[in-house]
N, C-alpha and C positions, 0 to 999 in steps of 0.2 A: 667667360671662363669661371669657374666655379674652383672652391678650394678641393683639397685632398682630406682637408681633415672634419672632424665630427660636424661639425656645424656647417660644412659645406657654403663660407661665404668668400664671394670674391676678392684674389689680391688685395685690391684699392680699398675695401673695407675696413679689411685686415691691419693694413698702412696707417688708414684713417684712426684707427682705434689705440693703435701703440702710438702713434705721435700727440694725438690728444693727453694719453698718460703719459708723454715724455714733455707736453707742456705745464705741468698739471707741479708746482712746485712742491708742494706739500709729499708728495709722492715720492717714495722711497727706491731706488732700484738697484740690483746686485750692479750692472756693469751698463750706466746709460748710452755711453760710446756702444758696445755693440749692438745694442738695440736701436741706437739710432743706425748704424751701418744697414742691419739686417733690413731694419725697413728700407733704407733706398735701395737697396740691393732689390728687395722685394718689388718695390716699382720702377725696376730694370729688367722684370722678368724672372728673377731667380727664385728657387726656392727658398722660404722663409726659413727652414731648420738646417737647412744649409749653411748661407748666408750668418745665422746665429754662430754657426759653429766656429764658422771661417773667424766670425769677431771676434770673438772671446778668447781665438787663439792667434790673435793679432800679434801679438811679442813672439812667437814662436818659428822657429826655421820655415817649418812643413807644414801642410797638413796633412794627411790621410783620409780618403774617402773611398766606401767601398761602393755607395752609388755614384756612378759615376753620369750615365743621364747627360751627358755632354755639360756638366758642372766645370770638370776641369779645363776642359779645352775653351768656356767662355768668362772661366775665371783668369786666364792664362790673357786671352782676349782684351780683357777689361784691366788687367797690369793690379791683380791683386798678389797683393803680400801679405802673410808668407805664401809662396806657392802652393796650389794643391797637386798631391798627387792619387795615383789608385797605386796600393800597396803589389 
């Protein structure tokens, strides 16, 4: 399976490459908890800008997505909080 986006590389690549820069101490990041999420999310199947989104609004009641792509119903699945919904 190949990615969606410019570079066209698979999930597990993907995975491979943010967890090496989340082992990487020197390395600076806005918010490492969702980028760690995102990525196991990612090698659960989900989509990565998803998955991001969902983290980073981790404190938050909701969330709202307008792809829905069967996200919500296996975010629903998997017992994420906060809940996603389609607006």
């Amino acid at each position: 399976m190949t990615g969606r986006g410019f570079y066209k590389l698979p999930p597990d690549t993907v995975a491979a490459v943010f967890h090496h820069l989340l082992a990487m101490p020197h390395v600076q990041l806005q918010d490492r908890q969702a980028l760690q999420n995102a990525c196991d999310a990612l090698g659960q199947g989900f989509d990565f800008a998803d998955a991001l989104h969902h983290a980073s609004g981790r404190h938050c009641d909701a969330m709202a997505t307008f792809n829905d792509k069967g996200f919500v119903q296996r975010a629903a699945a998997k017992g994420w909080v906060p809940k996603v919904r389609v607006p």
